[in-house]
C-alpha positions in Angstrom: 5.4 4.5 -15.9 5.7 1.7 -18.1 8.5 1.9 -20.5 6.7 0.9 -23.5 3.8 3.6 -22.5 6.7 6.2 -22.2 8.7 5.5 -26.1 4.8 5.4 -27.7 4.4 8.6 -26.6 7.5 9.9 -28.6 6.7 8.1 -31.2 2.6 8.1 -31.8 1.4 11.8 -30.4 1.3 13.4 -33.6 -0.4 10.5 -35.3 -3.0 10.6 -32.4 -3.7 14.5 -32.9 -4.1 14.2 -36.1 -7.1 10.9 -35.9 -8.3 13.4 -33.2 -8.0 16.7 -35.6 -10.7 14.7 -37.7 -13.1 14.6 -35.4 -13.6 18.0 -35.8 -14.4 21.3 -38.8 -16.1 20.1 -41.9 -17.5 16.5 -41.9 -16.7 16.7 -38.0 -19.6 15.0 -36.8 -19.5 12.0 -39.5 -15.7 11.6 -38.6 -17.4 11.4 -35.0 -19.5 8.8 -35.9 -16.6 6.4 -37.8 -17.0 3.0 -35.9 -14.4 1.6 -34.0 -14.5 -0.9 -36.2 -12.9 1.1 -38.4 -9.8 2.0 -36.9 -6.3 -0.3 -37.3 -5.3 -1.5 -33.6 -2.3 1.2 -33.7 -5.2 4.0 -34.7 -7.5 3.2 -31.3 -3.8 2.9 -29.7 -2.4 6.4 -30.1 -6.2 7.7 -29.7 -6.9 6.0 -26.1 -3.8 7.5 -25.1 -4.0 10.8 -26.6 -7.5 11.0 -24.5 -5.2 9.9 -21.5 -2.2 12.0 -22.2 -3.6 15.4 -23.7 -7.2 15.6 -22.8 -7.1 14.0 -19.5 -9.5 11.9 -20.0 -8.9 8.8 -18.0 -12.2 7.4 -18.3 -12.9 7.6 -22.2 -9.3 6.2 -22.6 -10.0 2.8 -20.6 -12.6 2.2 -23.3 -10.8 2.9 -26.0 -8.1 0.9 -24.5 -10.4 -2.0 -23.6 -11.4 -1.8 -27.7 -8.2 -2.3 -28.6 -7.7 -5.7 -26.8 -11.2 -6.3 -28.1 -11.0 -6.2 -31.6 -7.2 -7.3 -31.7 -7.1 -9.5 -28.9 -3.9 -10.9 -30.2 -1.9 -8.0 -31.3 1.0 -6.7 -29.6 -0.9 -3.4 -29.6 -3.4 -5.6 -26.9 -0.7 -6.6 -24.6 0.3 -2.5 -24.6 -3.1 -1.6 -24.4 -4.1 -3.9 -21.4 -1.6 -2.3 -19.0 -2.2 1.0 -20.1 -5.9 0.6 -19.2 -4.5 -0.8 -15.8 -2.9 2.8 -15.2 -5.9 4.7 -16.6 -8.3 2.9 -14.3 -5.8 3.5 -11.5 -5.5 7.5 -12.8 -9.8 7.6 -13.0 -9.3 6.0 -9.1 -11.3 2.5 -10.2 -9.2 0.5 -8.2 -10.9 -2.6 -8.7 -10.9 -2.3 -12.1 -6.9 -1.5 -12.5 -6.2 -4.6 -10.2 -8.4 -6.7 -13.1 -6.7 -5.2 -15.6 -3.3 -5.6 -14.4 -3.6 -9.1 -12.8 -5.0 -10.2 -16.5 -1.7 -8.8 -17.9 0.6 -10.4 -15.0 -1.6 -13.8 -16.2 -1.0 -13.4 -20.2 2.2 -11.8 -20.4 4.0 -13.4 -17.0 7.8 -12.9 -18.6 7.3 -9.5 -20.1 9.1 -6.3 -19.4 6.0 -4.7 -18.2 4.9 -7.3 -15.9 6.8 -5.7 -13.3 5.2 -2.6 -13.1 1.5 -4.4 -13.5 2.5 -6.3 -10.1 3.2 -2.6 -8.5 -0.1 -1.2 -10.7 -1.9 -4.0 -8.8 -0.5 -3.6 -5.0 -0.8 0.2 -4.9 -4.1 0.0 -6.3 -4.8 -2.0 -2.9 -2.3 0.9 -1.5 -4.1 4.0 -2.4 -6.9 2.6 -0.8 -5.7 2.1 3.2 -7.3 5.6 4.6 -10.4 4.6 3.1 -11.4 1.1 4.9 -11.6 3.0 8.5 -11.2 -0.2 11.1 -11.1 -2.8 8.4 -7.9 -3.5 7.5 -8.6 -5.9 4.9 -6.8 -4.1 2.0 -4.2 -3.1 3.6 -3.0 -6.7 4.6 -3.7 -7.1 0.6 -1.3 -4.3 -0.1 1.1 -5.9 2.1 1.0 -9.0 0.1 1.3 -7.4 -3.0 3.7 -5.1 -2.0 5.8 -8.0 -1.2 5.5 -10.2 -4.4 6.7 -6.9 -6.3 9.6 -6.9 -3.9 10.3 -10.3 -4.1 9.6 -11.3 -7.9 11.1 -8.0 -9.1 14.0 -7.2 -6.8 16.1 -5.4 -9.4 13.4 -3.4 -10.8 12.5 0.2 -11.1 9.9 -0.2 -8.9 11.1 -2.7 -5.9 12.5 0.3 -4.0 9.0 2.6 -4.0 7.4 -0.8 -3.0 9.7 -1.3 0.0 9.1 2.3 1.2 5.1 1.7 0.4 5.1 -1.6 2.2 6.9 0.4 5.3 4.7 2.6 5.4 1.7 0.1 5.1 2.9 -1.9 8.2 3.5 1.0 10.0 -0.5 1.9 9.4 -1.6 -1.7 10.7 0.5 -0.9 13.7 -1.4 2.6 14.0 -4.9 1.2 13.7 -4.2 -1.7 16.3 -3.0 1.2 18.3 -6.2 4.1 17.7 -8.5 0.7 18.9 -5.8 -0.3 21.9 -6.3 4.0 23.3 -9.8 3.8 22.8 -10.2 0.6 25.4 -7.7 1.9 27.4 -9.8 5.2 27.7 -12.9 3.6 29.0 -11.4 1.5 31.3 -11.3 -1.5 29.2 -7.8 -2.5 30.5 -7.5 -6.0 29.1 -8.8 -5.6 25.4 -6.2 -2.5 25.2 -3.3 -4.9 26.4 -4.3 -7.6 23.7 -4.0 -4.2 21.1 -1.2 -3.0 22.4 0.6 -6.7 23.0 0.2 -7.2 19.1 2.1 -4.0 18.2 5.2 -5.0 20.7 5.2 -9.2 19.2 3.9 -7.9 15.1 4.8 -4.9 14.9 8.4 -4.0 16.4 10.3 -2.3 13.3 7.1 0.1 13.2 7.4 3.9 14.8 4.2 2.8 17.3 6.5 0.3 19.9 7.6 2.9 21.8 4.5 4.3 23.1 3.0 0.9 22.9 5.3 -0.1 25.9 4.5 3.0 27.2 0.5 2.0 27.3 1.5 -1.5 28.3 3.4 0.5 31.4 -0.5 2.6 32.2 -2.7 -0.7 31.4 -1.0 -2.9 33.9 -0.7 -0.3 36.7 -4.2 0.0 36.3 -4.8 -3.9 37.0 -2.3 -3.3 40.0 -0.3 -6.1 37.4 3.1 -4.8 38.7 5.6 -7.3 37.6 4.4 -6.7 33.6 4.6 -2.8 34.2 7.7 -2.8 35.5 9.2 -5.2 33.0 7.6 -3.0 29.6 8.8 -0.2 31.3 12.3 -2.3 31.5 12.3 -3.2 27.8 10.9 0.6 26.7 14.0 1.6 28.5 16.1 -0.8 26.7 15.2 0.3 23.5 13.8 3.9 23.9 15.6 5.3 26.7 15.4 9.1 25.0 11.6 9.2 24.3 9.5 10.8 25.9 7.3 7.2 26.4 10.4 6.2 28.7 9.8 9.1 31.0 6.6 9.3 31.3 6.6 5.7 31.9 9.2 6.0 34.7 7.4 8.8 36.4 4.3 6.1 36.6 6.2 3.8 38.3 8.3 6.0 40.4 5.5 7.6 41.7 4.3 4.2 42.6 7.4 3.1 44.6 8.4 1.1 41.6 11.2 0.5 39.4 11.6 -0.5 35.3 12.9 -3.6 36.2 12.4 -7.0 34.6 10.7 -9.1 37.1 8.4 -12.6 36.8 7.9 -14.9 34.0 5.4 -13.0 31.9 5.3 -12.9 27.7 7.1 -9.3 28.1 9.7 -11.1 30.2 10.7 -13.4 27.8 10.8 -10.4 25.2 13.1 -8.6 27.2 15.4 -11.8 27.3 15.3 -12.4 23.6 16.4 -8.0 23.5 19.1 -8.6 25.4 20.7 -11.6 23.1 20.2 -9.3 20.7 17.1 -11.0 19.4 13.9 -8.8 18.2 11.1 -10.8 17.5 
């Protein structure tokens, strides 16, 4: 949470209940019906936020912050109120509209405190999104990216560590999508479009917790095409790496029961992996 959200809070809750207080008893409904207009950029302020805050109302908060930069578009209350209607778009779940909101405050206000947290505001709106897009991994390679400019523009921030672990986790779900499509080939007999899947999680995808039993499928696709030379050299580098897994032994039982060996053999794209492995060299 933004640090200027967090001290206005302290500071303006009592003044919010109390604009909100008239809205209600005698003369309620012509307090109701006082136009925006009305109310002094601090007043719409403390109200969008006690909507937010107190009655949970994330939606009728975004317009009363979006008023706010309206009617004092050049007010320090604006700049607050912009990235507070970033988070309460991102707390209603309108994701597009809290990337808007937040890139505009990232564009007006590049060198202030709270640019920072609009940058993360932005990528895990993209973020929050991933188990939504089924096969289309569009927003996630956007999380990625945004993930990373919070990371590298704001390495000493608050919010730089929860943007590593997001962006790990991110990667690690491009890796398991590229996998779900590289088992679903590999099921039907499609051997070569599951070794291009599976290929891309060994070269892209290393550091991710999917390699191992990528090998391992590398290992089943190529005995399938009776392509021994590659099977026995990803079952070489699966052994390398992952000797203790389960992937490694059911991989070696494949080959054993074949007459075969993990062994790195021929001058194939898993050979030269192996090589680079060995100098101590991960892709």
């Amino acid at each position: 949470m933004a640090r200027g959200k967090t001290r206005l809070i302290l500071i303006g809750m009592m003044a919010a209940l109390a604009i909100t207080a008239g809205c209600s008893g005698k003369g309620g409904n012509r307090a109701k019906e006082r136009p925006l207009e009305s109310y002094s950029a601090e007043e719409l302020y403390k109200r969008a936020e006690f909507e937010l805050e107190t009655k949970r109302k994330a939606t009728e908060a975004t317009k009363l912050f979006g008023e706010v930069e309206r009617l004092y578009p050049y007010s320090e209350w604006a700049k607050r109120a912009l990235i507070m209607q970033a988070f309460a778009f991102h707390k209603d779940k309108k994701y597009e509209e809290s990337r808007a909101a937040a890139q505009r405050f990232i564009d007006f206000y590049p060198a202030d405190e709270d640019a920072a947290y609009a940058q993360y505001l932005l990528a895990i709106s993209y973020y929050d999104q991933i188990d939504d897009v089924g096969r289309d991994q569009g927003l996630t390679f956007q999380a990625l990216q945004a993930l990373r400019t919070v990371i590298e523009r704001y390495p000493d921030s608050e919010y730089a560590r929860s943007a590593i672990l997001k962006f790990d986790l991110a990667f690690d779900h491009l890796a398991g999508k590229e996998m779900e499509i590289g088992r679903y080939y590999l099921k039907r007999g499609h051997f070569t479009a599951a070794i291009n899947r599976f290929r891309v999680v060994v070269e892209q995808f290393q550091t991710t917790s999917h390699t191992a039993e990528a090998l391992h499928r590398l290992v089943e696709a190529y005995l399938s095409l009776g392509l021994d030379e590659e099977a026995q050299t990803a079952g070489a580098i699966l052994g390398h790496n992952f000797k203790s897994t389960e992937w490694y032994q059911d991989s070696y039982r494949l080959l054993t029961g074949k007459g075969l060996e993990p062994k790195v053999r021929g001058k194939n794209w898993l050979a030269t992996i192996y090589r680079q492995m060995i100098k101590g060299e991960w892709l």
